[in-house]
C-alpha positions in Angstrom: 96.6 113.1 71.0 94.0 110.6 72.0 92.0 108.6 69.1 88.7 110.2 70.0 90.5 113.9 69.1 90.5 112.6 65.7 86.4 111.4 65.4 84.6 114.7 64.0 81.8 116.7 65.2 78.2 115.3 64.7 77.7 118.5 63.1 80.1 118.9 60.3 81.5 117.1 57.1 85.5 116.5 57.2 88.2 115.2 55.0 88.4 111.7 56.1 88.2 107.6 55.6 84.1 108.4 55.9 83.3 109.8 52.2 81.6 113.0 52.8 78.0 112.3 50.7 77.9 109.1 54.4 78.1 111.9 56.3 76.5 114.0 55.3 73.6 111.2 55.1 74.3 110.5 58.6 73.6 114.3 59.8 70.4 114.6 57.7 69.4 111.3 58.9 69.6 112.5 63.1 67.8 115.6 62.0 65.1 114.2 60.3 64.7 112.1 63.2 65.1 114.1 66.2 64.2 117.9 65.2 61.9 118.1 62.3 58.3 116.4 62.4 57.0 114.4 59.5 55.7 116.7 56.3 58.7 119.2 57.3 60.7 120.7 54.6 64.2 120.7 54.4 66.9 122.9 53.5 67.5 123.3 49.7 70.8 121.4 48.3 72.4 125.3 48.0 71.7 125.8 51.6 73.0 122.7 52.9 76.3 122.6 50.3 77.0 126.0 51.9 77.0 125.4 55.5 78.6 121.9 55.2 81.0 123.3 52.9 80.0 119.8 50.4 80.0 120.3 46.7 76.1 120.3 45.7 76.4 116.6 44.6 77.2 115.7 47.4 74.4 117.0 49.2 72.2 115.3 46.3 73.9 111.7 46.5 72.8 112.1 50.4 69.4 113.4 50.2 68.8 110.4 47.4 69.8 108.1 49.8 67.5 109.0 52.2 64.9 109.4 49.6 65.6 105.5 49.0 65.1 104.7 52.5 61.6 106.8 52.9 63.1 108.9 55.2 62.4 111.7 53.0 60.5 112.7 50.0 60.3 115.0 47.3 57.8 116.9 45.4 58.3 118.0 42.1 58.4 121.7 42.2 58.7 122.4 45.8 61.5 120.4 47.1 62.6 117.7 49.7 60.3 116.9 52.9 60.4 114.6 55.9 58.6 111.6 55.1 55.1 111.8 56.0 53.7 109.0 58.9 52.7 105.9 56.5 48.7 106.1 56.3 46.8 103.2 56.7 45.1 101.8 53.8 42.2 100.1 54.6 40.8 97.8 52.0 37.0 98.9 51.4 35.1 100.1 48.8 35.3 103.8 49.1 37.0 106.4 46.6 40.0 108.5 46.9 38.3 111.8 48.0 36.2 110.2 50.5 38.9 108.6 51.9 41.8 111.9 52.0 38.6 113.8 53.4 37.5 111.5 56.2 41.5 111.6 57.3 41.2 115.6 57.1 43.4 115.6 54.0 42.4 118.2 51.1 42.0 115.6 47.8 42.9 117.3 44.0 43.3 115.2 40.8 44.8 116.1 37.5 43.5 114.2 35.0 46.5 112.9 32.9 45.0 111.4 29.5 41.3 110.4 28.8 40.3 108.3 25.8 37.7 106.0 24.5 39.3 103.3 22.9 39.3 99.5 22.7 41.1 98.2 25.8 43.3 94.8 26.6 42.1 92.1 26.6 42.6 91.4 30.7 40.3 94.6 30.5 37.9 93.9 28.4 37.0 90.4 30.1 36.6 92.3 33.4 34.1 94.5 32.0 32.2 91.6 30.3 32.6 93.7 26.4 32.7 92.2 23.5 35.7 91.6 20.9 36.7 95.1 19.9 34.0 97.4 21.8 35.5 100.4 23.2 35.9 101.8 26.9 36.6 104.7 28.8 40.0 104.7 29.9 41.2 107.2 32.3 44.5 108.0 34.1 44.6 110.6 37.2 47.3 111.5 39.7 45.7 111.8 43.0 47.5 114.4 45.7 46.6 115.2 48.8 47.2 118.4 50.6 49.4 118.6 48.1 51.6 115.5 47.7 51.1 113.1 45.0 50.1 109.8 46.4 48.5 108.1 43.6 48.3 107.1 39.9 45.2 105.7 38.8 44.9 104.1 35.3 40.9 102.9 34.7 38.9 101.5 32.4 35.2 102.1 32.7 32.4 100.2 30.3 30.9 102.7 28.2 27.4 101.4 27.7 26.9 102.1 31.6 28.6 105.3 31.6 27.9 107.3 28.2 29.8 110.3 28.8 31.4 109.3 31.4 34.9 111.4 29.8 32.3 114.7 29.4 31.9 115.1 32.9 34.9 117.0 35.8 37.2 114.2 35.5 38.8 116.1 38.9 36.1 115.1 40.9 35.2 111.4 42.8 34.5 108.9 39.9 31.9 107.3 42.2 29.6 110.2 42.7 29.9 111.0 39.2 28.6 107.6 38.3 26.3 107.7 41.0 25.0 111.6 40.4 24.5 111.2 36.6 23.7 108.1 36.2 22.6 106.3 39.0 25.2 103.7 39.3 26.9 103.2 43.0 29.5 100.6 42.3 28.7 98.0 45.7 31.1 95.3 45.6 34.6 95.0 44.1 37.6 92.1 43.9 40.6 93.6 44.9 44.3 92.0 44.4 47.6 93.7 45.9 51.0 93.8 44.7 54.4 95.1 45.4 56.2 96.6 42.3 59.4 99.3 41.5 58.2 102.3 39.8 58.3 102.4 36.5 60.1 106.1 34.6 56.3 106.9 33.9 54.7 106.5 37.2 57.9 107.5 39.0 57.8 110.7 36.7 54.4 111.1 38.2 54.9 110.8 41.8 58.1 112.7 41.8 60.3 109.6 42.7 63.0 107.7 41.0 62.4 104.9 38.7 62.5 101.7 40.8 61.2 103.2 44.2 59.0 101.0 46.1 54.9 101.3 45.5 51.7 99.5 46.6 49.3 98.0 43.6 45.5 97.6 44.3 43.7 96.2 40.9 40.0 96.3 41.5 37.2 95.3 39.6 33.9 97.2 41.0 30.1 96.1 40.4 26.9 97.8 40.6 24.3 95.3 40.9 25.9 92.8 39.6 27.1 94.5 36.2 30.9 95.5 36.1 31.3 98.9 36.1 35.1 99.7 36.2 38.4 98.0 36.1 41.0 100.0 37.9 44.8 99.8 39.0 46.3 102.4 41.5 49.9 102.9 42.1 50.4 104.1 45.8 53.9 105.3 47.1 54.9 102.7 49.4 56.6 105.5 51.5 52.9 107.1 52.5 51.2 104.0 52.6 51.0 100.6 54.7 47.9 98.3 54.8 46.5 96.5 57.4 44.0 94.0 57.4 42.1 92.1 60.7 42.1 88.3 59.9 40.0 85.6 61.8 39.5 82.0 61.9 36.2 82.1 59.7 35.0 80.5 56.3 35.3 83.0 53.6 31.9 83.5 51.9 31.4 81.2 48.8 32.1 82.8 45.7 35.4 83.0 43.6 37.0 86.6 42.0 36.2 87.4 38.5 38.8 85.8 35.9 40.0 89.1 34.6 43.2 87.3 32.4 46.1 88.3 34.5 47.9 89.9 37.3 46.7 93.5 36.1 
C-alpha cells in the first residue's frame, strides 16, 4: 500500500500522529474560507462532534483556536460565526450610531452602569474639575446588527451636562448633548493603543480574556470647554484603522496633559 493510502480524507477526523482537535481545526478552517461568507454561522459544537465523530471538546479546543486567530467569532447567546470583514475605523469626530448607520449597520447600546461620582485623577484633569468634584461616568456596550463591537467607559463634566444620566442613555451621547443642551463636542485629542482583553471587557464582548482589542482614549471640546473623557475598547477582529499621512507640518498646538496613557 502506497504512503498516500495512509493520508486521510480532507473531510473527516482519524486516529492518527495529527491530534484530532488540528484537524478538526484544519477542516473548519478550509470551510470558513472557501464555502461560508463572512457573518455566517456555524454548526453548533453537538452538530459538528456528531458528524466528525470528536468528543465535544474536541470540537471546542478547535473552534477556540480559530476564535484566537479571528477566523471566527462568537456571540454570547447565539453561537460561533465567521469573522466579519475588518471595518475601517476612521479617526474623526463622529459618534458610534452615526458611524454603524452611515455603514448600513443597525447601532443598539446597553447601558452597563451609570454613576455620578468623583473620577481619577487622569480624568478629572481632562475635564479641567476641581479636587473632588463629581462627574458623570458612563459605561455602554455598543453592538451592531447585533454583534458586540464596543465597550465604552466615559466620563462627562457635570456642570455642562446636568442630567446628563436622566436622559436614554441608549441613544448617541452627542445628540443628546447637543438636543438638550446645546453642546456639539467640535474637536477631540485622540491616542490609540493595542491591549489583551481584560475578564471584564472580554466578558462583554463575548471573547476570551487576553483576545486582541483596539483602544481610542479621546478627550472631546465644545468651544473650547472639555466636555467628555472617553476610552473605547474595539475588537481587534472587526476593526482595522487606516489613516492617510503626508509630508505636511502638523498645525501648532500640543494634546491636553490628561496624566497618563488612559
Amino acid at each position: 500500500m502506497s504512503a498516500a493510502a495512509h493520508v486521510p480524507p480532507p473531510d473527516r477526523v482519524v486516529n492518527g500522529p495529527t491530534p484530532k482537535h488540528a484537524q478538526l481545526r484544519e477542516i473548519l478552517r478550509r470551510t470558513v474560507e472557501r464555502e461560508l461568507p463572512p457573518g455566517a454561522p456555524i454548526p453548533s459544537e453537538r452538530d459538528l462532534a456528531q458528524r466528525y465523530g470528536v468528543s465535544r471538546l474536541t470540537v471546542r479546543s478547535a473552534i477556540g483556536k480559530l476564535v484566537e486567530e479571528g477566523l471566527l467569532a462568537r456571540v454570547r447567546g447565539k453561537g460561533t460565526f465567521t469573522a466579519a470583514r475588518r471595518m475601517e475605523l476612521q479617526l474623526y469626530l463622529m459618534s458610534f450610531t452615526d458611524d454603524m448607520r452611515r455603514r448600513g449597520l443597525t447601532p443598539t447600546t446597553e447601558v452597563v452602569s451609570a454613576a455620578t461620582e468623583v473620577p481619577p485623577t487622569a480624568s478629572a484633569h481632562a475635564l479641567g474639575l476641581a479636587e473632588g468634584a463629581r462627574a458623570h461616568h458612563l459605561v455602554r456596550l455598543r453592538h451592531a446588527d447585533g454583534v458586540p463591537l464596543a465597550v465604552e467607559r466615559g466620563w462627562y463634566h457635570a456642570g455642562r451636562a446636568p442630567g446628563l444620566l436622566e436622559l436614554d442613555l441608549t441613544q448617541s451621547i452627542y445628540a443628546q448633548l447637543a438636543e438638550t443642551y446645546g453642546v456639539r463636542p467640535d474637536r477631540a485629542w485622540q491616542t490609540v493603543w493595542a491591549e489583551g482583553a481584560d475578564r471584564e471587557t472580554a466578558r462583554l464582548l463575548g471573547m476570551r480574556a487576553g483576545s486582541p482589542l483596539l483602544v481610542f482614549r479621546r478627550v472631546s471640546s465644545a468651544n473650547g470647554d472639555p466636555i467628555e473623557d472617553i476610552t473605547s475598547w474595539y475588537r481587534g477582529d472587526h476593526y482595522q484603522v487606516t489613516m492617510q499621512l503626508d509630508r505636511n507640518t502638523p498645525e501648532p498646538g500640543q494634546p491636553p496633559h490628561y496624566g497618563g496613557s488612559r
